[in-house]
C-alpha positions as CSV (number, residue, x, y, z in Angstrom):
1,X,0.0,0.0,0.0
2,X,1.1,3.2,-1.1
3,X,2.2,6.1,1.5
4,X,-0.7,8.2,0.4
5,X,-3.2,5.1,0.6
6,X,-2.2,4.7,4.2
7,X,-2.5,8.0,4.8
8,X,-6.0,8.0,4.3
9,X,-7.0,4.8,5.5
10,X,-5.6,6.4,8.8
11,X,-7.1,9.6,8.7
12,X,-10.6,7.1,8.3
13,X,-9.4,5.4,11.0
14,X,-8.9,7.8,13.4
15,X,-11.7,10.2,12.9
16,X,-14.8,8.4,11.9
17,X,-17.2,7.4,14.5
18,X,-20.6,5.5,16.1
19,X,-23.5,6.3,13.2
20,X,-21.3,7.4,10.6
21,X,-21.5,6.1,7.2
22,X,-18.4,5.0,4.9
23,X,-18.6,4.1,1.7
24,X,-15.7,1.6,0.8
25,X,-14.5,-1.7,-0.6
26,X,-11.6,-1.8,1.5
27,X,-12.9,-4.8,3.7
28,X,-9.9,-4.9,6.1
29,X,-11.2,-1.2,6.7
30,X,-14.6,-2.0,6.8
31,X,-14.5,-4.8,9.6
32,X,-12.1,-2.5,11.6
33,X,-15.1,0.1,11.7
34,X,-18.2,-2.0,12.0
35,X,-17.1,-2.6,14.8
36,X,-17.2,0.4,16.0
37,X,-20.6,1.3,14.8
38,X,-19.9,3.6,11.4
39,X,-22.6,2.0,9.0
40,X,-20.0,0.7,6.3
41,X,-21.3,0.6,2.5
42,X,-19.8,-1.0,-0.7
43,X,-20.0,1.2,-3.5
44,X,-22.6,-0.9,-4.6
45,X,-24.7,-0.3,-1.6
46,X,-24.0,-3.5,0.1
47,X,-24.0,-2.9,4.1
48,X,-21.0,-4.4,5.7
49,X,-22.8,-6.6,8.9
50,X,-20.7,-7.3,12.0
51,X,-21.8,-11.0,11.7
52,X,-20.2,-11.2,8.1
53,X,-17.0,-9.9,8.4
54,X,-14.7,-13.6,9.4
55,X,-16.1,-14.8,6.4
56,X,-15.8,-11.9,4.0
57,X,-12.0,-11.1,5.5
58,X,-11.5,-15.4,5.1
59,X,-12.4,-14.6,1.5
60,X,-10.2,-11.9,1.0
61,X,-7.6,-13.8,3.0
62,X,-7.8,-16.7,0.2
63,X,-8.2,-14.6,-3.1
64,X,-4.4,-12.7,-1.4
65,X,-3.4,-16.0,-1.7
66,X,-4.2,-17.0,-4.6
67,X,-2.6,-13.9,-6.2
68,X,0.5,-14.5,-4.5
69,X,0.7,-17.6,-6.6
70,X,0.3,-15.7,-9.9
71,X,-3.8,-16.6,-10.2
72,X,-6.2,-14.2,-10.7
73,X,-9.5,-13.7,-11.2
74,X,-11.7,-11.3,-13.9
75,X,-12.2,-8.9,-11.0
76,X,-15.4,-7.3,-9.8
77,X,-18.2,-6.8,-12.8
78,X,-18.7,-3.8,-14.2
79,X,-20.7,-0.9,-12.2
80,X,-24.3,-0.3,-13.9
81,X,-27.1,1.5,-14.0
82,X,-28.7,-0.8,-11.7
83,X,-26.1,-0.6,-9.2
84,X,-26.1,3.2,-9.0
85,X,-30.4,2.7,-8.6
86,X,-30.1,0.6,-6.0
87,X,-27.2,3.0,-4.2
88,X,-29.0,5.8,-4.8
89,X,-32.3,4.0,-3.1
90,X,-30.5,3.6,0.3
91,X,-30.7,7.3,1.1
């Protein structure tokens, strides 16, 4: 992670609190916070739930390693018109 990258992951860190909302697809991040209470969003509107995280880090965990070995996958699909609907719908 880039210096910059950190930086702001940090800054997240350290100033966001009980009810706020983050919008994020940094996972890692996102269970950090959820735990703290900030309501944490994908950008495709998907609320990060306490009860989720092991699993979605576990996943995370596993696709790292798979990388590591030189495998990867397509990546996430494209964002759409119905994604930004359905994020728009939440507020």
């Amino acid at each position: 992670m880039d210096a910059e990258k950190e930086a702001a992951v940090l800054y997240i860190m350290n100033h966001a609190k009980k009810d706020d909302i983050l919008v994020t697809q940094d996972t890692g991040l996102a269970s950090i916070l959820v735990n703290r209470g900030v309501t944490v969003l994908s950008p495709r509107g998907k609320e990060f739930k306490e009860e989720d995280m092991d699993q979605i880090l576990h996943f995370c965990f596993l696709s790292a390693k798979e990388r590591r070995k030189g495998s990867y996958s397509k990546g996430p699909k494209p964002f759409t018109d119905e994604d930004r609907q359905h994020f728009t719908k939440i507020f």
